[in-house]
Residue, then its C-alpha position, 0 to 999 in steps of 0.5 A: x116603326x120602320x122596315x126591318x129588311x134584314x127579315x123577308x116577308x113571307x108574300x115575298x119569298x117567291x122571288x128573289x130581288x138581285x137590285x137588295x143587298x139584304x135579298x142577297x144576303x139572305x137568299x146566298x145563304x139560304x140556297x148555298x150559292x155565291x151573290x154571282x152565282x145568284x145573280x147569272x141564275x135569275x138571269x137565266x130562269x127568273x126571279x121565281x124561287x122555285x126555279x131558281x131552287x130547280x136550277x139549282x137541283x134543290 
């Protein structure tokens, strides 16, 4: 069976993979930030999740 990408793993929700457009899309929805706003936020602190939810005051 192949991968269903549309679901992240749970190991996986640490980090926030900008170069997968179903990490975008899930991860824009799941924060409220636009796909560029993401993107200039990992670029600033990471690709961890808890400092991009920190960046963003969540």
């Amino acid at each position: 069976m192949a991968d269903d990408k549309s679901k992240i793993a749970q190991a996986d929700r640490r980090t926030i993979n900008v170069n997968e457009d179903y990490e975008i899309a899930y991860w824009t929805k799941a924060l409220g930030c636009t796909k560029d706003e993401l993107k200039k936020i990992v670029e600033r602190v990471g690709v961890s999740l808890s400092a991009v939810r920190k960046h963003l005051g969540k």
